[in-house]
C-alpha positions, 0 to 999 in steps of 0.5 A: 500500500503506498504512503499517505504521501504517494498515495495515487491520484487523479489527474485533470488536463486541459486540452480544449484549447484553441491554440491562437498563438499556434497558428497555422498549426492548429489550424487542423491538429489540436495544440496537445496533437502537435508533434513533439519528436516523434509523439505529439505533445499530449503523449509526453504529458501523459507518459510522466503523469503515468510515471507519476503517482497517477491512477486515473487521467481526464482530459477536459476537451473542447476544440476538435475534441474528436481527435484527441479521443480517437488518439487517447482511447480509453488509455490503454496504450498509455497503461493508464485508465483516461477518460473526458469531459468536454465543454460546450464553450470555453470555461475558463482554467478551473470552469471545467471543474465543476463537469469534472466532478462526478468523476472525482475521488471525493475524499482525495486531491488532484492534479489539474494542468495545462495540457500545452506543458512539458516538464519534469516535475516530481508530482509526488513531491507537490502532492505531498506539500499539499497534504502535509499543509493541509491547504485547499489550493497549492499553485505551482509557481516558476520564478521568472526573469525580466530584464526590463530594455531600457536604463531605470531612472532612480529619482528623488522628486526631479533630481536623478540620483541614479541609472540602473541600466537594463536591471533585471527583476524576478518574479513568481509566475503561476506555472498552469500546475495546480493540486486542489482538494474536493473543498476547491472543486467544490465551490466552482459554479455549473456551466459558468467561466472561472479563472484560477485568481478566481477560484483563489479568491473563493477559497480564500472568501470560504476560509480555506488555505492556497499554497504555493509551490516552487517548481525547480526542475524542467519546464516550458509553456509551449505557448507560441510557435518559438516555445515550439520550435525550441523544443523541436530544435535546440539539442541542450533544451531537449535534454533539459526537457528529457526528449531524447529520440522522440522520447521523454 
């Protein structure tokens, strides 16, 4: 029986989005179908969460949701049960929540991420932050640099008093990585569009605890077509990623 801390779980991914940064693209494949090596991207996605403390994956569907099904099955090429829900519209990062429900464990958290993320995050790790605080949201969070182009003027009313050329600043960025507990999910109304800062506000409003999660290992969005492209191309990005081959 494993540990309270690697306990399986299930898994919620987004895969219903449009794509638009994508284009042309996605034009006619689904952003999780685009090939990465010589699998699309949704496999890898599903590949580490089978290596994961994973039981069960739902993907939440949307934009030619038809194929993503004919590809996945029901899972059995992965070694994994899948199943799906599908959104008649667009709802949002955590909208699709609330289809999902009857389709999750109600005595246990779960994963929820995007499905246009490669990475190598431990998930047993970030589910074990999640119970041992007891929280009702934990986001995982990269820590990212900006490097602003221009000299930073330090005034003192309208004397300058000093030039910061080009200075960087890092922030802590939501990584679209998220482990939520039944208490989260269950304050996300039907058939309504709700953001994550949202559903943070209601945890918070409901008395429950949001936690971040700082995530050190590989990870990339591959939200526009250089994000893409990197991954396809630059040998020591690949490696970082775990891509070898076509392999993850």
């Amino acid at each position: 029986m494993p540990s309270e801390a690697v306990r399986p779980v299930q898994a919620i991914v987004l895969a219903g989005g449009l794509g638009t940064r994508l284009r042309p693209y996605t034009f006619t494949v689904p952003k999780p179908l685009l090939p990465l090596g010589d699998r699309p991207l949704l496999d890898h996605i599903i590949a580490h969460l089978a290596r994961s403390p994973v039981r069960e994956i739902i993907l939440a569907l949307g934009y030619q949701a038809d194929l993503i099904r004919a590809y996945c099955g029901e899972g059995d090429r992965f070694a994994i049960p899948i199943r799906y829900v599908q959104e008649a519209r667009p709802l949002g990062t955590a909208g699709c929540l609330a289809l999902a429900r009857p389709l999750l464990d109600p005595s246990d958290p779960f994963i929820l991420m995007n499905g246009d993320i490669v990475t190598t995050l431990d998930f047993g790790d970030m589910l074990a932050f999640h119970r041992a605080r007891e929280t009702w949201l934990t986001v995982g969070y990269i820590e990212h640099e900006y490097q602003s182009p221009f000299g930073v003027l330090q005034l003192d009313g309208e004397e300058i008093i000093g030039i910061v050329e080009k200075p960087t600043t890092v922030q802590p960025v939501s990584a679209g990585i998220y482990v939520l507990s039944p208490a989260a999910a269950a304050l996300v109304p039907a058939d309504t569009v709700m953001t994550m800062p949202e559903l943070a506000s209601a945890v918070r409003d409901a008395g429950g605890r949001v936690h971040g999660y700082r995530i050190t290992e590989f990870w990339r969005a591959l939200e526009t077509r250089d994000h893409f492209e990197e991954l396809l191309h630059d040998d020591a990005v690949r490696r970082a990623a775990g891509l070898r081959g076509g392999e993850s």
